[in-house]
C-alpha positions in Angstrom: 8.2 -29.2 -15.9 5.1 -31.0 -15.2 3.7 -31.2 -11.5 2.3 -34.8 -10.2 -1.1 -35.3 -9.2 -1.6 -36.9 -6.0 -4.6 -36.6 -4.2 -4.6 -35.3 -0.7 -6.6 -37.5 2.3 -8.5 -35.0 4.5 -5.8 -36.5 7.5 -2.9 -34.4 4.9 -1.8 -37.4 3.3 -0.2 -37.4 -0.5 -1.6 -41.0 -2.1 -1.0 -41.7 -5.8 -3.7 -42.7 -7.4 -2.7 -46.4 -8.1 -2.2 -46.9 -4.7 -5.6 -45.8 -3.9 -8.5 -49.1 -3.5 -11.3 -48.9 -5.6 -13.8 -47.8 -3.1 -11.1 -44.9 -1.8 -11.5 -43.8 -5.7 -14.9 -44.3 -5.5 -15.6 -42.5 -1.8 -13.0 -39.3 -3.1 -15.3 -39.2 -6.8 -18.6 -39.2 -5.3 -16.9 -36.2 -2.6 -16.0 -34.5 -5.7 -19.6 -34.9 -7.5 -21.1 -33.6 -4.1 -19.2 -30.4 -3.9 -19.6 -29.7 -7.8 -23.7 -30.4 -7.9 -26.3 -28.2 -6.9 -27.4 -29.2 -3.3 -30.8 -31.0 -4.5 -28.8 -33.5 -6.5 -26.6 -34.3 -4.3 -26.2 -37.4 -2.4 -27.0 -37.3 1.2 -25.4 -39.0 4.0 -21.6 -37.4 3.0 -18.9 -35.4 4.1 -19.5 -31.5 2.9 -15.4 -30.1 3.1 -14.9 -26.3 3.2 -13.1 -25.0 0.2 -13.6 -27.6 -2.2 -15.7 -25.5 -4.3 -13.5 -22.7 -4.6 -10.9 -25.1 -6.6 -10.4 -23.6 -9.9 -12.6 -26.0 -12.0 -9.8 -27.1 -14.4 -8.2 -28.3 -11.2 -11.4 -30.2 -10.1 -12.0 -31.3 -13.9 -8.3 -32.6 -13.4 -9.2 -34.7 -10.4 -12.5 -35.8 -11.7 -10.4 -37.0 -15.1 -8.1 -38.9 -12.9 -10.1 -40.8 -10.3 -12.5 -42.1 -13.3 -9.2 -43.3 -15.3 -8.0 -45.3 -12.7 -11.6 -46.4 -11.1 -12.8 -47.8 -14.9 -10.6 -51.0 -15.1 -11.7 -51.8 -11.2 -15.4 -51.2 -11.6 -15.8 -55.1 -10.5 -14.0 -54.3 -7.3 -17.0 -52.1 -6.0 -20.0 -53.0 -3.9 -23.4 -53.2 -5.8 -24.5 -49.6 -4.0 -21.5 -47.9 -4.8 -22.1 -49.4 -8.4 -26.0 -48.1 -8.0 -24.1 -44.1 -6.9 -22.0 -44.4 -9.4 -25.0 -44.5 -11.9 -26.8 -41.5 -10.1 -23.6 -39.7 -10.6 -23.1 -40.6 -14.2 -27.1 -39.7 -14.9 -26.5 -36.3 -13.2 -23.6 -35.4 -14.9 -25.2 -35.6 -18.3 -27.3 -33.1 -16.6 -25.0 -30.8 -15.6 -22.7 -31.3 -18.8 -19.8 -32.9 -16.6 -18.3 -35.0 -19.3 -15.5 -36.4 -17.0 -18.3 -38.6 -15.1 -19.8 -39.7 -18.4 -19.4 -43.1 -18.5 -20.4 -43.9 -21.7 -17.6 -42.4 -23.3 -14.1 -42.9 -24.1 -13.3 -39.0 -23.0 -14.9 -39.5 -20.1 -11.6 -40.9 -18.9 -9.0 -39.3 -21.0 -8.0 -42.0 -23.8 -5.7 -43.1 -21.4 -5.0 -46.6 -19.3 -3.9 -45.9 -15.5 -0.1 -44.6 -15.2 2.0 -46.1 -13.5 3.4 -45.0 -9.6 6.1 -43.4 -11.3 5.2 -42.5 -14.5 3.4 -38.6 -14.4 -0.2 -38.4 -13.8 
């Protein structure tokens, strides 16, 4: 039986991906990216979370895979600096061979449109 994905606020909460805004997908990618980079390429100014990096990376791959399917269709919804990040992240990420923040490509978010609330993620 598969097991939803829903990603867990730092207040605890359980929020489905479609019901997250663009810029909450946005602000929980570029967390992501910032645990998963070596400190010099990180961006400064955010929130550093104990045990993030200890996530197994198939998990965090998982996440990564997820937040970009449902942030490509609402690109147009962000602010031109989180547009601007979103390119430092996508230039690093070639870099550091993280495919899921390639932008470029069609795996980069899974071959697959946004599920559904109740459809699996």
């Amino acid at each position: 039986m598969a097991v939803k994905y829903v990603w867990i606020t730092q207040d605890g909460a359980a929020v489905e991906f479609c019901d997250m805004t663009a810029s909450h997908l946005f602000y929980s990618l570029r967390m992501l990216f910032n645990h998963l980079a070596p400190v010099e390429l990180r961006i400064h100014g955010c929130r550093h979370y104990h045990g993030i990096e200890e996530w197994p990376r198939a998990y965090a791959r998982r996440a990564v895979t997820l937040l970009c399917t449902h942030l490509k269709p609402r690109l147009s919804e962000l602010k031109a600096w989180q547009l601007e990040q979103l390119r430092y992240m996508v230039s690093q990420a070639r870099i550091l061979n993280i495919a899921q923040l390639d932008l470029d490509t069609r795996a980069a978010f899974g071959l697959e449109s946004p599920r559904q609330c109740n459809d699996r993620n």
